[in-house]
C-alpha positions as CSV (number, residue, x, y, z in Angstrom):
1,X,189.3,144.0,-37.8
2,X,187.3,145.4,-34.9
3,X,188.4,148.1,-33.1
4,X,188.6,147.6,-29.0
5,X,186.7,150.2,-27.0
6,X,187.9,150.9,-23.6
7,X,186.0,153.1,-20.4
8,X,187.6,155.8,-18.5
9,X,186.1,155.8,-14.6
10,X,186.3,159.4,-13.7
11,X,188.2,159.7,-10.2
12,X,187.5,162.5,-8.1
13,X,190.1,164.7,-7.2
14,X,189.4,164.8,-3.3
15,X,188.1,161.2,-3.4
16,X,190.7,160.1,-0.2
17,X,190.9,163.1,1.6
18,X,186.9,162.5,1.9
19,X,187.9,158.9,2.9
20,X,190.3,159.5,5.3
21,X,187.2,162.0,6.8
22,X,184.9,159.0,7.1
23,X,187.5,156.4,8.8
24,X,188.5,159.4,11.0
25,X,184.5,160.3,12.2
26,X,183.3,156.9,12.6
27,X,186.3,156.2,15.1
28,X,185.5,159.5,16.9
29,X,183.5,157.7,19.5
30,X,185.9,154.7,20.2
31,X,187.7,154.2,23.3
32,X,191.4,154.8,23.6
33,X,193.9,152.4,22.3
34,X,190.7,150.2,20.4
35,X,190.6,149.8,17.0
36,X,188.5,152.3,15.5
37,X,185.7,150.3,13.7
38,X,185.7,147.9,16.8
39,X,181.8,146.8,17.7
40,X,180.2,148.3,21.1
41,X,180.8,146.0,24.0
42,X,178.4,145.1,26.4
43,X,179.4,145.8,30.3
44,X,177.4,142.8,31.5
45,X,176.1,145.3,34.5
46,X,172.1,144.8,35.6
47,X,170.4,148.4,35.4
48,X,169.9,149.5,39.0
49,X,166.1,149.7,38.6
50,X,166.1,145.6,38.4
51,X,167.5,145.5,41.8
52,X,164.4,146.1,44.1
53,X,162.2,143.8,42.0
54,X,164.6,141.0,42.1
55,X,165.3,141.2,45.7
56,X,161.0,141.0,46.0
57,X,160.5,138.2,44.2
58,X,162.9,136.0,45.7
59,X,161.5,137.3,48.9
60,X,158.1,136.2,47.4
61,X,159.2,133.0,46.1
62,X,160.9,132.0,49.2
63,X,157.9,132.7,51.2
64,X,155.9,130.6,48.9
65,X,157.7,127.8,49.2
66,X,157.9,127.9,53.5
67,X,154.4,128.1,53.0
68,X,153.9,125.2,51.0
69,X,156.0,123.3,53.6
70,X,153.9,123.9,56.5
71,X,151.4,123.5,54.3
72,X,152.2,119.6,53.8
73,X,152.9,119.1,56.9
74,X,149.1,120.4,58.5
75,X,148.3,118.1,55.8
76,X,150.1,115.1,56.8
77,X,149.3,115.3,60.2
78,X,145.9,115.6,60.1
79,X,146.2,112.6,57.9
80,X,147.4,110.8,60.4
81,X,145.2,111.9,63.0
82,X,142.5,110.9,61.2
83,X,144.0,107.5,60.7
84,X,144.4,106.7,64.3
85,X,141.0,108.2,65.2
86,X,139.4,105.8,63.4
87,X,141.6,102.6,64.4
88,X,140.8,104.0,68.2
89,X,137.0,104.1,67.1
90,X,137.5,100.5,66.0
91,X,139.5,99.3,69.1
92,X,136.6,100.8,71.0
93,X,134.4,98.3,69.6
94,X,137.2,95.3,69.6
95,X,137.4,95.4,73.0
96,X,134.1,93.9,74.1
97,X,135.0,91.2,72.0
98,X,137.4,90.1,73.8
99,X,135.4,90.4,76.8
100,X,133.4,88.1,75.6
101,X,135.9,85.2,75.1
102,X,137.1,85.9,78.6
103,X,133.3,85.0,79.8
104,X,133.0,82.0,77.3
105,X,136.4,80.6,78.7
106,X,135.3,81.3,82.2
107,X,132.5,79.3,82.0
108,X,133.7,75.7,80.0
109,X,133.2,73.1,82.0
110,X,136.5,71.3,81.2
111,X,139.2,73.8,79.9
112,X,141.1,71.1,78.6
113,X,138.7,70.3,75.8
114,X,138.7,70.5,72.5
115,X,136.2,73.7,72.3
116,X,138.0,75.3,74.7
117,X,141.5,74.8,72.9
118,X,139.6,76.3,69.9
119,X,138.3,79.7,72.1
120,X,142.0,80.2,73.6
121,X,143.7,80.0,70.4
122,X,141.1,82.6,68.5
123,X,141.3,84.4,71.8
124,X,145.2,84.7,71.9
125,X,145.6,85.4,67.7
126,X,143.3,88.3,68.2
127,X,145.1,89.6,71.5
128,X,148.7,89.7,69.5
129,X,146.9,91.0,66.3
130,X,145.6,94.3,67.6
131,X,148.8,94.2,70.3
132,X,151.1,94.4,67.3
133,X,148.2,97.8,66.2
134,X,148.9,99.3,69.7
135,X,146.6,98.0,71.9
136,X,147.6,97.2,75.4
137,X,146.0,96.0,78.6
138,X,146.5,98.5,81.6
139,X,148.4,96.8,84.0
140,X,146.3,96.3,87.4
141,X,148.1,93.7,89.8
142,X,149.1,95.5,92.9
143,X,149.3,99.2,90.9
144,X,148.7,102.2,92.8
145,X,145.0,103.5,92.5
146,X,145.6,105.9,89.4
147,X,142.2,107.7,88.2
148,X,143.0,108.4,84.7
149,X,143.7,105.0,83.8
150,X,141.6,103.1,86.6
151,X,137.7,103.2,87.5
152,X,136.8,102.4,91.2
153,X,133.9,99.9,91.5
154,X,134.8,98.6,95.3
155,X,136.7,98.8,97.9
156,X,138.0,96.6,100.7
157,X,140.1,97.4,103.7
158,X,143.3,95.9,103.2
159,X,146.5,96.3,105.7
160,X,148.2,100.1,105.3
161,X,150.8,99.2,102.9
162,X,148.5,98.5,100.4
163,X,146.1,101.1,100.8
164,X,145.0,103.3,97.3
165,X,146.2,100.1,95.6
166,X,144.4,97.8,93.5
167,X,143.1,94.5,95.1
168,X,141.0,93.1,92.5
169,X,140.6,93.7,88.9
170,X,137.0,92.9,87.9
171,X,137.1,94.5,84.1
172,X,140.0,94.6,81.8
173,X,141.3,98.1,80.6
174,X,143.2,98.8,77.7
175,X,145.0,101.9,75.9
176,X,145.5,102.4,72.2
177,X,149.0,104.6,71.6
178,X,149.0,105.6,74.4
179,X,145.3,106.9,74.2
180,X,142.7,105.3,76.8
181,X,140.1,103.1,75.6
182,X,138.6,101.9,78.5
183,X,139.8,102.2,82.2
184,X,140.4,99.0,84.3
185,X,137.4,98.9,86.7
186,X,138.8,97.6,89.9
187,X,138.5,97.2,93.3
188,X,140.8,99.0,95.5
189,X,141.9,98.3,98.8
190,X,141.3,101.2,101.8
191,X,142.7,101.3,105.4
192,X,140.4,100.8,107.9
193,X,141.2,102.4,111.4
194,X,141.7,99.7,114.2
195,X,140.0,99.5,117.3
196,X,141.7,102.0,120.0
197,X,143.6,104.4,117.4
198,X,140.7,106.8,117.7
199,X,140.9,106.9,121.8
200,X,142.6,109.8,123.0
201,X,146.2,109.4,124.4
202,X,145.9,108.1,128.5
C-alpha cells in the first residue's frame, strides 16, 4: 500500500498586511467616492493649442471654396460669351442672305408663280429660323431718326411733324440679342424753311 505524500505552501506571516498596502497605493490617485481600481477617464476636452489651427483651416477651406465659386462662374460666362460671339459672327454673314432673296423677289416678273412661291417660302423659313436664334429686324416705319440703330443715306424735306424721322427705309437692319448687326440705312425726312419765315418781322 502506497503511502500519500502531501505539500505544505509556506504562507507568509505579513502576506495581507502587504496586500492591504498594494490595494491601498494603487487607489491613492483615484478621485473621491470612485472605486479605487476604476480605469482613467477621458474629459473629451480639445487641448487649447488645436484651437488656432482649426479656426485657420476652416478659414482656409472656406475661402477655397468661394473661390472655386467665382471661379465657375468667370468660367461659365465666358462660355457663353464666346457662344454668342460666334452666332453674332454667323448672323453677320446670314444677313446678306437674305438680302439677296429680297432682290430676287423684287425682280420676278409675276409674283404669283410657281418660282416665286418657291423663294418666299425658303425666304420666310429662314426669317423665323434665325428669329427664333434672336435675330430681329430694326423697326424703321415712321421711327424717330436714332443713330445707334439707324444709318442716314438721304434726306428729304418732309412737313415739321415728321422731321428727324424716317421716310424711307432703303436697307434692312437687324440686331442679334440685343446686339447690332447692321443699322437700317434710311432716308430721313428734314424740315425745310418756307418762303417768308426768314424775313424779319414788318
Amino acid at each position: 500500500m502506497k503511502k500519500r505524500v502531501t505539500h505544505e505552501i509556506p504562507i507568509e506571516p505579513d502576506f495581507p498586511a502587504r496586500a492591504k498596502d498594494r490595494s491601498a497605493a494603487s487607489g491613492a490617485d483615484a478621485p473621491a467616492g470612485a472605486p479605487a481600481n476604476a480605469p482613467a477617464q477621458n474629459s473629451g476636452a480639445e487641448p487649447a493649442s488645436f484651437e488656432p489651427a482649426y479656426r485657420d483651416t476652416i478659414d482656409h477651406l472656406q475661402r477655397l471654396q468661394a473661390e472655386f465659386a467665382n471661379y465657375r462662374r468667370r468660367v461659365e460666362r465666358e462660355r457663353l460669351d464666346t457662344v454668342e460671339f460666334a452666332q453674332h459672327a454667323l448672323m453677320e454673314k446670314l444677313v446678306p442672305v437674305l438680302d439677296d432673296f429680297e432682290r430676287a423677289i423684287a425682280v420676278l416678273d409675276d409674283p404669283r408663280s410657281s418660282a416665286a412661291q418657291g423663294l418666299l417660302l425658303i425666304r420666310d423659313k429662314l426669317s423665323r429660323i434665325l428669329a427664333d436664334a434672336g435675330l430681329q429686324r430694326i423697326e424703321t416705319r415712321d421711327a424717330p431718326f436714332d443713330p445707334t440703330l439707324h444709318e442716314a443715306l438721304a434726306t428729304q424735306p418732309v412737313e415739321p411733324e415728321r422731321a428727324e424721322h424716317v421716310v424711307e427705309e432703303m436697307v434692312a437692319g437687324y440686331t442679334f440679342r440685343n446686339r447690332l448687326v447692321r443699322p437700317a440705312r434710311v432716308c430721313v425726312g428734314v424740315d425745310v424753311p418756307r418762303a417768308g419765315d426768314d424775313s424779319p418781322d414788318s
